[in-house]
C-alpha positions in Angstrom: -20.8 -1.1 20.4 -17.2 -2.2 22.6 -18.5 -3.9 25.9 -16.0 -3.5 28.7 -16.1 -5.0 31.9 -14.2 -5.0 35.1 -14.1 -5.3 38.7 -13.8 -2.7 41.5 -10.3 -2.3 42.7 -8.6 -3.8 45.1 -7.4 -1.8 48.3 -4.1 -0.8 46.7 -6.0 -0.8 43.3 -8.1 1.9 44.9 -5.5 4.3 45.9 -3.9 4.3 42.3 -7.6 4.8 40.9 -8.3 7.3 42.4 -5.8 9.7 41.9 -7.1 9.8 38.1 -11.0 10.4 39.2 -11.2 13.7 40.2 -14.5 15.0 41.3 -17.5 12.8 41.2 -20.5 12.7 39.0 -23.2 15.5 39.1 -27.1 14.6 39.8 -29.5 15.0 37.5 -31.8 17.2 38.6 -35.6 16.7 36.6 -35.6 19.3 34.2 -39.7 20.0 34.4 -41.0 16.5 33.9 -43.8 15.4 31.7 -47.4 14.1 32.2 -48.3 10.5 31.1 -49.3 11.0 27.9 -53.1 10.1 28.5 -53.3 13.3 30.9 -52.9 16.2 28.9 -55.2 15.4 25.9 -57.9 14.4 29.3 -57.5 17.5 30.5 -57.5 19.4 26.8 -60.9 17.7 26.5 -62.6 18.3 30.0 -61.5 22.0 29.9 -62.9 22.3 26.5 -66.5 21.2 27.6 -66.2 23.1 30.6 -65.8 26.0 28.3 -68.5 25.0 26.0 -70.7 24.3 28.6 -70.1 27.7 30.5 -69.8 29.7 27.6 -66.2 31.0 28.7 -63.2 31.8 27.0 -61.1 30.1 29.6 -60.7 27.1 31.3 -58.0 25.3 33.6 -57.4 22.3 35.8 -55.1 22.6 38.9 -53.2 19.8 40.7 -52.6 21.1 44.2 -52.0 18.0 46.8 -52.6 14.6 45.3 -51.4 12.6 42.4 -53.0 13.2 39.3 -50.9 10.7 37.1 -48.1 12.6 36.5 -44.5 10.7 35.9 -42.5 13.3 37.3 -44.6 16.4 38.7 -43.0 19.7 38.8 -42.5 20.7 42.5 -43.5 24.6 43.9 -43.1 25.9 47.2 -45.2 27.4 48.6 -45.0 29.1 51.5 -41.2 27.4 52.5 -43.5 24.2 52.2 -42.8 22.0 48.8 -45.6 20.8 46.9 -46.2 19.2 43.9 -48.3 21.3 41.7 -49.3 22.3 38.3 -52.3 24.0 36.2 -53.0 23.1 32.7 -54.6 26.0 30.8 -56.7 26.4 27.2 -57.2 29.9 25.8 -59.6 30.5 22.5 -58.0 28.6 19.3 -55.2 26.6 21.1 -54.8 23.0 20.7 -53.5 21.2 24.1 -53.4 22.8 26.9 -50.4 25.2 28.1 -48.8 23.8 31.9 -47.7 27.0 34.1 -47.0 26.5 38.2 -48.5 30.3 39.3 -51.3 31.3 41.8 -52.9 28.8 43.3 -55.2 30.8 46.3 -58.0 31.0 44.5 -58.4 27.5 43.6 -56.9 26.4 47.1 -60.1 27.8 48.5 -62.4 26.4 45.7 -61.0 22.9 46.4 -61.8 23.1 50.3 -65.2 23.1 49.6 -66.3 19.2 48.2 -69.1 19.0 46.4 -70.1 22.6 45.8 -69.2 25.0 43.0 -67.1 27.9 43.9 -68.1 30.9 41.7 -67.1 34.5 41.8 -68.9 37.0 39.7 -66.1 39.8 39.6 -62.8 38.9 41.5 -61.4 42.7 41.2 -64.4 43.7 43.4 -64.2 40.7 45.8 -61.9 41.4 48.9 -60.7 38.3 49.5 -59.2 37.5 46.2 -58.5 41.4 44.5 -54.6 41.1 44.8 -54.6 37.8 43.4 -52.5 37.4 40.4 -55.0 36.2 38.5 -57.0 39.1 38.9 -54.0 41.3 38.6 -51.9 39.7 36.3 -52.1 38.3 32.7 -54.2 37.6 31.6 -56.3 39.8 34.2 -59.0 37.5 35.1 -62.4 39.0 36.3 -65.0 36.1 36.2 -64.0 32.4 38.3 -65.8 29.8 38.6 -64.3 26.6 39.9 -65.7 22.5 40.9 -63.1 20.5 43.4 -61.9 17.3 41.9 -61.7 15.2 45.3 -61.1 11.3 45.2 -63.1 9.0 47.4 -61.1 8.7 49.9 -60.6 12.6 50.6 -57.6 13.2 49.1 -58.0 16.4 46.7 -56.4 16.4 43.4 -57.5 19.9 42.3 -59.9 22.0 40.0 -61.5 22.2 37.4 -62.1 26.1 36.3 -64.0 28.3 34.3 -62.9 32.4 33.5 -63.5 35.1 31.8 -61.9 38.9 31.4 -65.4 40.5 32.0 -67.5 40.2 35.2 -70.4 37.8 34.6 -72.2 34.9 36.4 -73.7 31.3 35.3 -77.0 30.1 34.7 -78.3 27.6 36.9 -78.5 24.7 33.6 -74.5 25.6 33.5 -73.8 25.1 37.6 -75.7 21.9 37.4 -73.6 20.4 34.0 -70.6 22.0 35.1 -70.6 19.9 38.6 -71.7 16.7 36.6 -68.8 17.3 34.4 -66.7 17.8 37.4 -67.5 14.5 38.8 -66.4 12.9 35.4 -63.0 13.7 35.4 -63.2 13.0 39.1 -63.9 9.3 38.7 -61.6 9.4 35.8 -58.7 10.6 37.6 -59.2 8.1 40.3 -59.3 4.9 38.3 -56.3 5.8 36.6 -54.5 6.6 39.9 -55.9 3.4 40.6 -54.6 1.4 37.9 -51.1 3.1 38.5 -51.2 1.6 41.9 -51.8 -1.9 40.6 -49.2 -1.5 37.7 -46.4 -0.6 40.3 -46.9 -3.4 42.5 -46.7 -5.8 39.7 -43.3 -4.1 39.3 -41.9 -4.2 42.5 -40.3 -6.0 44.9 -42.2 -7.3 47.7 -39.7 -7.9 50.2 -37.3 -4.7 49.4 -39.7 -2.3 48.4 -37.4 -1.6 44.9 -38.1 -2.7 41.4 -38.3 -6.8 40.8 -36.9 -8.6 38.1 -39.6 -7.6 35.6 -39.3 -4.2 36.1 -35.4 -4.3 35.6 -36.1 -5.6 32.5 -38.7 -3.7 31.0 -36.4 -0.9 32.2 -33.3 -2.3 30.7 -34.7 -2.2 27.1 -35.8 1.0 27.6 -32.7 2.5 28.6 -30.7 0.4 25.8 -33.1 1.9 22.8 -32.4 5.7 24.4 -29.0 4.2 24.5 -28.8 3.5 20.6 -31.1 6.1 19.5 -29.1 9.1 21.4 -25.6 7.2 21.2 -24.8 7.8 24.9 -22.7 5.1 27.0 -24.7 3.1 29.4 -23.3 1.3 32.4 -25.1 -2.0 34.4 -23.7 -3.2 37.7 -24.7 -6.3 39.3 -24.5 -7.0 43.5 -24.5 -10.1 45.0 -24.2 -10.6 48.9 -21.2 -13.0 49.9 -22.0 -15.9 52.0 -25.4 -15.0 52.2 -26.5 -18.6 52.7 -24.4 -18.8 55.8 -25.8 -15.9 57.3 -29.3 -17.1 56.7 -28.1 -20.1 57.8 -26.4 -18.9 61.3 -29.5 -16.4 62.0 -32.3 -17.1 60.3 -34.3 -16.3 57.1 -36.0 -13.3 58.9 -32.6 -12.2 59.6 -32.0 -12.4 55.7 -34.7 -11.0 54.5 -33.7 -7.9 56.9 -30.6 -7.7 55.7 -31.7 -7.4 51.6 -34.4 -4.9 52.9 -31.4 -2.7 54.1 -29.1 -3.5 51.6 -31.5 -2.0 48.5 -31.9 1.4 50.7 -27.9 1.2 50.8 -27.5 0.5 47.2 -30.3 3.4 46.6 -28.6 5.8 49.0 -25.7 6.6 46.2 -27.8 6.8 42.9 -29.0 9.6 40.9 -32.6 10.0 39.9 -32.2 8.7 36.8 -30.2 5.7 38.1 -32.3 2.2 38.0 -31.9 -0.4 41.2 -33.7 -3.4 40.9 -33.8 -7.1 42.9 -32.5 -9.4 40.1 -32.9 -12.3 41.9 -32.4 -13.9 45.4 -29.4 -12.0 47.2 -28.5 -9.9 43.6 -29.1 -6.4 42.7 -28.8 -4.8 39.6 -28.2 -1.3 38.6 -28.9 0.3 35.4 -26.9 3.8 35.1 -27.8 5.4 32.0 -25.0 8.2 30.3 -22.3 6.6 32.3 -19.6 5.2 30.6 -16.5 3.2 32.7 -14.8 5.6 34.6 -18.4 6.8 35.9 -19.6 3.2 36.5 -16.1 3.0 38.5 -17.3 5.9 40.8 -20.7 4.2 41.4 -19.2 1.3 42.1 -16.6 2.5 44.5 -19.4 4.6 46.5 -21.5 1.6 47.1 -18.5 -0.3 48.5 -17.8 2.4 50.8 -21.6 2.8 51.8 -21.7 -1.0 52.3 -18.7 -0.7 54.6 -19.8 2.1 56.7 -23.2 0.7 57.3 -24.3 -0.4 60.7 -26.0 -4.1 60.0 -27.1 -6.2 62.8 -25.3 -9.1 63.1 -21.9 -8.7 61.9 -20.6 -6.8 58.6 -21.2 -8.2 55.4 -19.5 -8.3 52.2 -20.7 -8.1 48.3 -19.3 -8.9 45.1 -19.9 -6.1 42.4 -19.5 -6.4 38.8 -19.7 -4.1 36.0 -19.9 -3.6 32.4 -20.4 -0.8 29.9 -21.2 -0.3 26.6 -20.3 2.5 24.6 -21.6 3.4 21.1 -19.1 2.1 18.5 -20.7 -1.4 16.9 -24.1 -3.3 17.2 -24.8 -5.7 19.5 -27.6 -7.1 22.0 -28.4 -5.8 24.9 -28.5 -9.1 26.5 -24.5 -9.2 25.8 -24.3 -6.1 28.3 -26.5 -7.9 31.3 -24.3 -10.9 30.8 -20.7 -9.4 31.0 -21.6 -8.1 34.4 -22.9 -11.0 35.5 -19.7 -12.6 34.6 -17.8 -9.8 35.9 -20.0 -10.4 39.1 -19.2 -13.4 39.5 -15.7 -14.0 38.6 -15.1 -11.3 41.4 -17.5 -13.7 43.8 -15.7 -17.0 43.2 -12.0 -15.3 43.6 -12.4 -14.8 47.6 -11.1 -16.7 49.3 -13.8 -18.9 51.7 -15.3 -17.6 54.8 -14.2 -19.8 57.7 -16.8 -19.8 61.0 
């Protein structure tokens, strides 16, 4: 792999540059997202002993409002309103479970009701719920029976379902074990969206709200193995605020802190979802930009410039040193080598200014 890094262009540097960058980079957009991989083979278990239990063909667990543990949830809308939402569904002799984003009425009203089982003995004879597609639709669903998976706080992540093609109705051993099993994969559910919560704070930045230097590097040898396994280019920049001791010095170390806090939602403002910004260290950022190679690290670079520029910050402008480097697939080398050419590149560009005089 060639390393190559460089600075952002001077003024008249930039004028020249950009002539020969036309158009900017497109957003990724997420493509349908994936579960943690605990979640599915969960779900593939509870909806087969929901099944068992219920002696029904069928069975399927909606998310409708909260998070369920998903990495990147696909997003419906729903009446103009956006909402993250999924159902995972097993049918006789699959292995898994099968995600689909369809009707979700039926199970809306199911999961307004804590506590209690929602069952309907023949949904093509039930008013309320006839022209639903699951009754209409494939695959033409005539039995429902569903138990609301609510956290303890209120917050409702969903449903846990039972169906069948032919009318029919439950005994009252299989309401009572279908509840209890509900209430399983609701404490199960919440102590992972628990321990999610206590995973992210140990990889964030207190003061910024962004990642912190252990999440940058956890993320940094991710991104270099998808680097070497998919031979894509990947691009790192590294921000550092210039006489940021002086400021903190001249107004305070509330006044810093303020100023980094608005800084990361500037350096954030220009990314792509896939992009990476973390708090390196003190007064640097860094910035992992996967499937960018130099030209597109260029563009990133000369956005943030320009965002830093036009931002509004409270007690006079400031100004940051960026360097870059990219790595492209050609030879081996360590990743390491990567993080320290734009530091270098950082930094070289920091020490050429000239000195800020009061």
């Amino acid at each position: 792999m060639t390393i190559r890094n460089f600075f952002p262009p001077t003024q008249p540097e930039r004028a020249r540059s950009q002539r020969g960058l036309s158009g900017s980079r497109i957003d990724l957009a997420n493509g349908g997202g994936q579960a943690d991989a605990w979640l599915e083979p969960t779900l593939a278990d509870f909806i087969s002993l929901a099944t068992s239990l219920c002696s029904m063909p069928m069975g399927m667990v909606s998310q409708l409002h909260a998070d369920i543990g998903m990495q990147h949830p696909f997003v419906s809308v729903v009446n103009g309103r956006g909402d993250r939402r999924n159902q995972w569904w097993r049918f006789p002799g699959q292995n898994g479970v099968a995600r689909t984003v369809v009707d979700f009425s039926l199970c809306e009203y199911a999961a307004r009701r804590p506590g209690q089982l929602t069952e309907i003995s023949d949904l093509q004879a039930d008013q309320r719920f006839r022209d639903s597609a699951l009754a209409n639709g494939n695959p033409r669903v005539r039995f429902y029976a569903a138990v609301p998976l609510v956290s303890s706080n209120g917050d409702i992540f969903g449903t846990l379902c039972v169906m069948d093609r032919e009318a029919r109705v439950l005994t009252a051993a299989q309401r009572d074990a279908f509840l209890k099993l509900g209430r399983q994969l609701e404490g199960q559910l919440e102590a992972r969206r628990a321990m999610q919560k206590l995973e992210q704070q140990t990889l964030t930045d207190a003061l910024t709200g962004i990642g912190n230097r252990r999440s940058f590097d956890l993320r940094l040898r991710e991104e270099w193995t998808r680097h070497l396994r998919n031979a894509r280019p990947l691009s790192l920049l590294m921000v550092d605020v210039d006489y940021f001791k002086q400021y903190n010095d001249t107004y305070g170390h509330p006044a810093g802190d303020a100023l980094l806090t608005q800084l990361g939602r500037v350096l954030r403002a220009p990314l792509r979802a896939s992009d990476f910004l973390a708090r390196y260290g003190g007064d640097e950022f860094s910035l992992i930009l996967p499937d960018t190679d130099e030209i597109g690290a260029l563009q990133v670079a000369e956005r943030i410039k320009a965002a830093v520029e036009q931002a509004h910050w409270e007690h006079c402008d400031i100004e940051i040193s960026l360097g870059a480097a990219t790595v492209t697939p050609s030879e081996m080398c360590d990743f390491s080598a990567l993080l320290q050419a734009a530091d270098q590149a950082m930094y070289r560009r920091k020490h050429g200014r000239e000195p800020r005089h009061a």
